[in-house]
Phi, psi and omega in degrees: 000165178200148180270166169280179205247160170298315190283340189317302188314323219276319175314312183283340197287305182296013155278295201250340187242162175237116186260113172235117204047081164049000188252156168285141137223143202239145193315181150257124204265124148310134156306156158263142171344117144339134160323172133303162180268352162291347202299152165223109196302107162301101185048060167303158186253093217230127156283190160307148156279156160240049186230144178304134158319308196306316150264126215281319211242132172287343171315279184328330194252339145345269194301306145341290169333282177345292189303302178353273177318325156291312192301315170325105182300297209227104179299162171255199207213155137321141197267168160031139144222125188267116195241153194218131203202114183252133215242185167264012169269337188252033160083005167312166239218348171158125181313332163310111156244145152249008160239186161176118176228204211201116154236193191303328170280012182131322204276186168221101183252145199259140139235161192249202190282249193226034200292333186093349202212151153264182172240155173224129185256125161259011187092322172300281182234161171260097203259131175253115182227126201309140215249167180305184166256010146293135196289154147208188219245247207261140169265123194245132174244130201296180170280354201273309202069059165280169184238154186205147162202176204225131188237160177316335194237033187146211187237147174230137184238105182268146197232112167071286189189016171224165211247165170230108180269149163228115304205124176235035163322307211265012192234298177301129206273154205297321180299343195267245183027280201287013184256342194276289190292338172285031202090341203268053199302162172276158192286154179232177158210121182308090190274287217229192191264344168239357165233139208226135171252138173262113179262089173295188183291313204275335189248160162234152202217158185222090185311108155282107179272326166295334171288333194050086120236173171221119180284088207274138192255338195163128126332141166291329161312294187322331202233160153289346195273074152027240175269120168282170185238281153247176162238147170209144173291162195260177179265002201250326292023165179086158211265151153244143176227129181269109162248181186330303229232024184150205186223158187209133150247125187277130180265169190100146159307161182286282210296041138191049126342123150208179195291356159309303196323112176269157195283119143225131184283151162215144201196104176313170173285141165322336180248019140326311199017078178269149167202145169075051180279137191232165185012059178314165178209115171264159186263190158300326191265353164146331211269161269184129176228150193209132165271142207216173192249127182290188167282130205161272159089012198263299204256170168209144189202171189271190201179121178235125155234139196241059140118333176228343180235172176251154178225136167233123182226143189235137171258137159300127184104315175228190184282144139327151158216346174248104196238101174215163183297131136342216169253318195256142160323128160111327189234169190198178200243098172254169183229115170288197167282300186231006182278152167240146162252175157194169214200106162236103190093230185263043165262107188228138214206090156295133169230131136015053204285152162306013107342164207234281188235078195251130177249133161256115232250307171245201176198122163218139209219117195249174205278150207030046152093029148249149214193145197256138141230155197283121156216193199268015174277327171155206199262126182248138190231129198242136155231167186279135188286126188316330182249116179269103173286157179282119165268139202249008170086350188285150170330258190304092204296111198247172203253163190249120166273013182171136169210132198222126191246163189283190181282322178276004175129300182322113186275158172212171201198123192280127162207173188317302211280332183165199181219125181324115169236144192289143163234213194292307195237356194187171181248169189199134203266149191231111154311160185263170201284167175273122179109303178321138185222115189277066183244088175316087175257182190308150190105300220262151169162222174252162174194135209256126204243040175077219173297339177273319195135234187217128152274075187303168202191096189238134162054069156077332181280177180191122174226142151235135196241144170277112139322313181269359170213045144066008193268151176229142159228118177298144186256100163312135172270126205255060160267341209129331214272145165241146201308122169271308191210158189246140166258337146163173185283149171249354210171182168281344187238339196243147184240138180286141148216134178277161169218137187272154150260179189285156182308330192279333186243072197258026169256337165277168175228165189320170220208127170253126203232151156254182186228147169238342171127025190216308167229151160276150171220152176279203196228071205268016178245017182272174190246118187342138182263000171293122190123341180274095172348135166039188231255129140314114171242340178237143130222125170236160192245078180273192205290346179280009171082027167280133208242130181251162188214137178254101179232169180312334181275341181152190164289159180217155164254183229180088155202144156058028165074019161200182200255141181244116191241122194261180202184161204302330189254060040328008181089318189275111155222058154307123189277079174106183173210121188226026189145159208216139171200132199241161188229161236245330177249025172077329169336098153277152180233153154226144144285112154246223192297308206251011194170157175260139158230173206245162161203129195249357181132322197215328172200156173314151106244148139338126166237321192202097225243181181090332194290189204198107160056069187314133164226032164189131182254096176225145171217144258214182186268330188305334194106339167301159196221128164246154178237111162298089195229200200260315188283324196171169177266136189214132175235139176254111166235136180074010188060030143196181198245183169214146139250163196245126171234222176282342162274014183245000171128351188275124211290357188216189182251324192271117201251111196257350182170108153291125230210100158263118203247152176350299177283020165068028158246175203231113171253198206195121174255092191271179188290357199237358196116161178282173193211132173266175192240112191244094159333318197283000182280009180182075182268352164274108175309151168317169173230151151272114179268358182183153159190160211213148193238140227218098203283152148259159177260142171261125183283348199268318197129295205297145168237175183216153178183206202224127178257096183296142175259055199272130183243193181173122173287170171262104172090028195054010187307319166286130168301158184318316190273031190234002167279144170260161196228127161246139157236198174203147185263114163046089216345061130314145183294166183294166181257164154320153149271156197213147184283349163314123158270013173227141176261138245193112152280088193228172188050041170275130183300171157288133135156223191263122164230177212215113166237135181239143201242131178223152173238132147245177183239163203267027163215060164054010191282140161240182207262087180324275174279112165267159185287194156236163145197143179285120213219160194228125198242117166227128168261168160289165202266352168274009165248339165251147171320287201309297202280014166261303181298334161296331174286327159309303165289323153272005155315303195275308159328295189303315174321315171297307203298330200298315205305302192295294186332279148025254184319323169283331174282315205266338174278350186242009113348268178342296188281010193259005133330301172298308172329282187298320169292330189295320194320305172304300175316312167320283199318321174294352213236310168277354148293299182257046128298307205309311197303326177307317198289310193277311163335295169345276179315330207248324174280347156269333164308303191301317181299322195272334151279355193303303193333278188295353179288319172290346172271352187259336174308306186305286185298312151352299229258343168280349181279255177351328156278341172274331199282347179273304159338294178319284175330300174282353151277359182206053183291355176273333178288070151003291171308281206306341188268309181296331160285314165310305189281318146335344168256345174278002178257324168306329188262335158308310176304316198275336205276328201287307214303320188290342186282325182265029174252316190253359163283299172317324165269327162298348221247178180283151198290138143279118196286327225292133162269138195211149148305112167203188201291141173278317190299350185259353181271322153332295165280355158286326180292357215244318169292002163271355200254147202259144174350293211282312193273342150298326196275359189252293189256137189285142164241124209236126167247120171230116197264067187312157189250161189040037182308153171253147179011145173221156163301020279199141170289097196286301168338303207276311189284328164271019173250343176286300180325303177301323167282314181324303221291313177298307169291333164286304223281311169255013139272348154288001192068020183084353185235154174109209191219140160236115170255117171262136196230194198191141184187181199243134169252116162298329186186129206302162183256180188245174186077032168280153236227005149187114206265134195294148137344126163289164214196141178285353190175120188264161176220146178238139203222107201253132112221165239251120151233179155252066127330211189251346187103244136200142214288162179264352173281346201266293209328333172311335192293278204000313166279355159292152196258171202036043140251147186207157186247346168356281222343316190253017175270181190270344192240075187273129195265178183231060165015069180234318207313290220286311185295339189274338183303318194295297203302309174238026094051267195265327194290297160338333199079015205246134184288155194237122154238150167240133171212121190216180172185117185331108199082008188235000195088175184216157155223117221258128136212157220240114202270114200231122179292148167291146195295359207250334164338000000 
């Protein structure tokens, strides 16, 4: 940051004044335009102004400032600032912004050039989201945390990763059209996740985007503000509206705004003559900052109302084009073309960006003084810093040795140059006495005597100062004697102090006295100071009524009438005791020059090791203990301790002195100035984003390793390497915390554990959900424990199991002779059943053709007696004899074939498989079948021609034919058609009910009746044996035939299909592989 220069001032002053006869006089400003004279303000809410009446012109009030603001020695600085600055290195989508805004959640959406994408910021992480193929300007996001932007021809709404437009043509007036396609989109606000308010010139409007409608909530006519200009939400609910001529507030929730809603006005005074209020900013309190157009309209400058007055502020030379309040009353920010200033009262202060060459492109501004701006370098996020230095107005920033308030409250503060008082708005100097020699030793500071003032205490010296009339008076002892040290308050108004005697009586000896600021008295339940070793810096009284003494050589206790001075074979090894402090369970702590110790009762420890000179023990109402030392400010919270330096805000390292003042805030006096401590600058915890896990290998067996952390404060206010970390092992207790980002893991068992992780920052925020993550711990198996004793022990089983088998092997050896022969015998016995079982089955096939064979016989033989008959009557007709015997050799050929067909199906089967023809065993099996059972059932052959070879039993494949033939023949009742066919398979079918061998090529032989079909509760049976559906029929079977069919079959290698259906027939075939396979 930078002040302006004296010639800098003198220059805007002769820009704007003309100085004649000692008097200001100011050029002359065009009026702004008159209201109409009909116009009426509806109830406007006009406070006190806070400007002279008396000047009429914003010129006049202008200048005023101006002069002020020159009249200024010693300007005040900005306070503090934790500044963040985000590039396309820390993952924006690109450093150029040109837009930016903040919504109710949290967020920061960017848009960039022409990059295709926004960023969206959580403090965390940087999130990308594509952006339309439309331009558009600033994207505002609902509380749903929809995204909404407004394109030349409407509103765009992202849904997921696609943007969805909706087209407002047919709602909109052609002059509103056209502010849309020239660039000028209208200000929008998000109310719900489907509805959007639009502030047009003329209208404010309320958008249904599921709905496509648009509602008008109020006209511009209708209000006094003229042409709105923006809108923004307000923060209690309900809208702020910026117009020509003022401000309006719409009451209510966003998400239930309607043309119901009432209006209230606030309108600057008429002699303002404000106009073309713009980018409204509500502050925290309530109040409204506006950049607004002067009288003119040639210049811009801010306008603040903060709910009953109006504030008018200007930078001399340029325009405003960015206006918003601070944290504090009273001060406020602007954005120039490319300058940020800042201001309290008549102080205006360019600062600075972290940046080289920042065009500040946008502006967006969130709650407790913090605020983003867009530039093409990237995005800069500026908040007030948790360590506030005070700016005391000095060139040079010099150290505070002691800070102490007054009877009334009024902080003050010791340095070199004088002593310091905090005011409202600035610190402001009391020189030190004439004589005062500000040479500071341990000790040495303010000490607050009441109603009496302050004690000061420098080298030996003692002054007391009045507050209320600015006075120092030196404090005389009146023996003679001199103040060495004040050893702490005893009250509010009397302080414990030693006194020395003067160098002529150096035989008496030191004396512990009080002071109240007035008088000395003694101090008579303190304990002699004679005896005590070396230079004093304490005494104290805890609470069991035990008296401590803080000396150079160390502590001493008070007991049994003289002091007990403790030493390294007590634990304490510490350079000295130099502050005291007792806890609530007798826990004493002391500080000396390098370290905090502990005292339990009985022995020293170490607490808190590392320091650089301690110069302050201090513990607060939180209950917390801060230490003030040369290296750093270091607080014990939370059961541990941190420290704090110059990356968490403190302007020096070397800190000299802690201070908690009436309202409980905390300042701090470092070598660079005091500093306040503001918490609430920072109330969002850290987050842990990843952890990752890292086995070592173990010589022991056990395992170990390392669990790596990244964490990430929100928005950095702690930098990464400045968080601290606690875990817990498998819902184990949490750890101390430590500044480590790797957790160091030993002894773990092998399988699966669980680690949970928390981050704080170094302004104590913790990480409300620590994650978890789960990790897998493996060793070699010759290293764990487990699995070596597990392998003994199966060893030593498999050894039991081996000895038994052993033994189980050698009895079943023995038996497996018996085994194997009972086996044979079994198999011979079922064979020859199984054969007995097919003989059977084929000797009732046989009884059953006997029947029609004999009738066909019958007939033979009646033919051959009449042809003899014949013969023998006409033994002379030659012909007739030679025709008779000729038929009578025919029916003897025919009468032998059939005999030598059932002598050949009688005889025992032959199993043997061979190649042979299939169209000849079909028809030799066919030729068995007798007149009389063709003449009842037609038997139809259809006979594929050139089949090739089949593997086959022929005894066995004509004894399955004859039951198929037979089984067709009484599912028909004896009447109907069986057709047996033969054919070639391209490819086996499906649902088979025994699937064939495999084979290069199948042949199939069906047959087909027309029958009642088979029921589908039955078909699964059919091939079991003794089942039968006879039973109650006239031809009752004993339900073998279909089972001898399945059996040999199967023996065969051969496949089974059924296809039936109630009332349609069945059809059986028998799937036979080819011989050339």
């Amino acid at each position: 940051m930078r002040r302006c220069s004296a010639i800098a001032r003198l220059r805007l002053v002769a820009q704007v004044f003309n100085l004649r006869d000692r008097r200001l006089s100011v050029g002359s400003v065009p009026a702004r335009p008159q209201r109409p004279a009909d116009w009426k303000p509806a109830r406007p809410q006009l406070g006190s102004l806070r400007y002279d009446r008396s000047l009429r012109s914003w010129s006049q009030i202008s200048g005023l400032a101006l002069a002020l603001w020159l009249a200024r020695a010693n300007a005040a600085e900005p306070p503090s600032a934790h500044w963040r600055v985000y590039r396309a290195a820390d993952g924006l989508a690109e450093s150029l912004c040109t837009a930016i805004t903040t919504s109710p959640r949290g967020m920061v959406w960017i848009t960039h050039g022409e990059v295709g994408a926004l960023s969206g910021l959580d403090g965390y992480t940087v999130q990308r989201v594509p952006t339309p193929p439309e331009r558009i300007a600033r994207v505002h996001q609902s509380r749903a945390g929809r995204l909404w932007a407004m394109y030349p021809d409407g509103a765009l709404g992202l849904t997921g990763e696609e943007w969805t437009r909706y087209p407002l043509t047919r709602h909109l007036t052609p002059a509103e059209m056209n502010l849309l396609r020239a660039g000028r989109p209208p200000a929008i606000v998000p109310a719900e996740e489907d509805r959007l308010l639009i502030a047009l010139p003329e209208r404010l409007v309320l958008f249904r985007a599921v709905e496509d409608s648009l509602t008008v909530l109020r006209a511009a006519r209708q209000t006094p503000l003229g042409r709105f200009q923006e809108i923004i939400p307000a923060a209690s609910g309900g809208l702020w509206v910026a117009g020509d001529h003022g401000l309006g507030r719409v009451l209510g929730p966003l998400r239930r705004l309607g043309p119901e809603a009432e209006w209230r006005f606030h309108l600057p005074p008429p002699d303002l003559a404000l106009g073309a209020l713009s980018r409204p900013v509500e502050d925290d309190d309530g109040g409204v900052t506006c950049v607004v157009e002067l009288a003119g309209g040639e210049r811009r400058g801010l306008a603040h109302f903060n709910g009953t007055q109006w504030q008018v502020h200007t930078v001399p030379g340029e325009n405003i084009r960015f206006a918003w309040r601070g944290p504090a009353a009273g001060t406020f920010w602007t954005v120039t073309l490319n300058r940020l200033y800042w201001f309290a009262g008549t102080n205006l202060i360019e600062v600075r960006l972290p940046l080289s060459l920042a065009q500040i492109r946008d502006v967006a501004v969130q709650r407790r003084g913090v605020f983003w701006l867009a530039t093409r370098e990237g995005a800069v996020r500026h908040a007030p810093a948790a360590w506030r230095r005070a700016d005391t107005g000095a060139e040079t920033p010099e150290p505070f040795h002691s800070l102490a308030e007054d009877s009334v409250g009024q902080l003050w503060g010791a340095a070199d140059s004088g002593l310091w008082r905090r005011g409202e708005a600035e610190w402001s100097r009391v020189d030190w006495p004439s004589g005062f020699e500000p040479a500071w030793q341990t000790g040495d500071g303010l000490w607050p005597l009441g109603e009496a003032g302050l004690l000061v205490t420098a080298g030996g010296q003692a002054w007391r100062f009045d507050p209320s009339t600015r006075r120092f008076e030196r404090v005389v002892h009146p023996e003679g004697r001199l103040v060495a040290r004040v050893l702490r308050r005893l009250d509010d108004q009397t302080v414990g102090i030693l006194t020395r005697p003067p160098p002529e009586r150096s035989e008496q000896n030191p004396r512990f006295e009080r002071f109240d600021g007035r008088s000395f008295s003694p101090w008579p339940e303190a304990p002699p100071a004679g005896g005590a070793e070396g230079e004093i810096f304490f005494l104290a009284r805890a609470r069991n009524g035990d008296w401590w003494l803080g000396t150079s050589v160390g502590p001493a206790w008070w007991r049994e009438g003289r002091w007990q001075f403790f030493g390294p074979a007590d634990g304490y090894t510490g350079d000295g005791a130099l502050a005291w402090l007792e806890f609530e369970d007798g826990r004493v702590w002391c500080a000396s020059l390098n370290r905090v110790l502990e005292f339990d009762g009985r022995r020293w420890t170490v607490v808190l090791p590392a320091l650089d000179h301690v110069n302050a023990l201090v513990r607060v109402s939180d209950g917390s203990v801060w230490v003030a030392a040369n290296n750093g400010l270091f607080r014990f919270y939370r059961g541990t301790w941190l420290d704090v330096g110059v990356p968490e805000g403190l302007p020096a390292s070397a800190v000299t002195c802690v201070h908690e003042d009436r309202q409980r805030r905390l300042w701090a006096g470092t070598t660079a100035g005091p500093v306040e401590y503001l918490p609430r600058a920072d109330f969002d915890p850290p987050r842990t984003l990843s952890m990752e896990w890292q086995q070592e290998a173990s010589a022991t067996g056990e395992g170990s390793g390392t669990i790596t952390i990244r964490a990430r404060d929100r928005w950095q206010f702690t930098p990464d390497d400045r968080l601290v970390f606690a875990h817990r092992l498998d819902e184990g207790e949490w750890s101390a915390w430590s500044p480590e980002p790797v957790v160091r893991l030993r002894g773990l068992a092998q399988g699966r554990h669980r680690i949970e992780v928390r981050a704080m920052d170094r302004n104590w925020n913790v990480e409300l959900n620590p994650p978890g993550f789960d990790f897998r711990v493996l060793v070699p198996w010759y290293r764990d424990r487990r699995v070596v004793l597990a392998g003994l022990l199966g060893l030593a089983l498999a050894l039991a199991a081996a000895s038994v088998a052993v033994n189980r092997h050698l009895r079943l050896r023995r038996s497996y002779a018996d085994v194997e022969r009972l086996v044979e015998e079994r198999t011979r016995e079922l064979r020859r059943a199984t054969d007995a079982l097919a003989q059977s089955q084929k000797m009732t096939a046989l009884g059953t053709l006997a029947a029609g064979i004999a009738h066909d016989f019958n007939n033979l033989l009646s033919i051959i007696k009449g042809s003899a008959q014949i013969i023998a009557a006409h033994p002379d007709d030659r012909e007739k004899v030679l025709t008779r015997v000729s038929r009578i050799l025919t029916m003897v050929d025919q009468a032998g074939d059939v005999v030598k067909a059932l002598l050949g199906f009688g005889t025992a089967t032959d199993r043997t498989v061979q190649p042979c023809d299939l169209n000849e065993i079909v028809t030799r099996t066919v030729r068995l079948l007798s007149d009389r059972f063709r003449r009842e059932v037609e038997v139809r052959l259809a006979l594929a021609p050139n089949l090739p070879r089949v593997l086959a039993a022929p005894d066995l494949v004509q004894q399955i034919l004859l039951n198929l033939i037979f089984n067709g023949a009484d599912a028909m009742d004896g009447r109907g058609v069986i057709e047996v066919a033969t054919a070639r398979l391209a490819e086996l079918p499906r649902d088979l009910a025994l699937a064939p061998r495999p084979a290069g090529g199948n042949v199939r032989v069906s047959v087909r009746d027309t029958g009642c079909g088979i029921a589908p509760d039955v078909l699964p049976r059919i091939f079991e044996p003794f089942f039968t559906t006879k039973a109650q029929s006239g031809r009752p079977g004993r339900g073998l035939g279909l089972y001898m069919v399945y059996q040999f079959a199967r023996e065969m290698g051969h496949g089974l299909h059924v296809e039936t259906a109630p009332g349609q027939g069945s059809t059986f075939s028998l799937i036979l592989p080819g011989a050339e396979a």
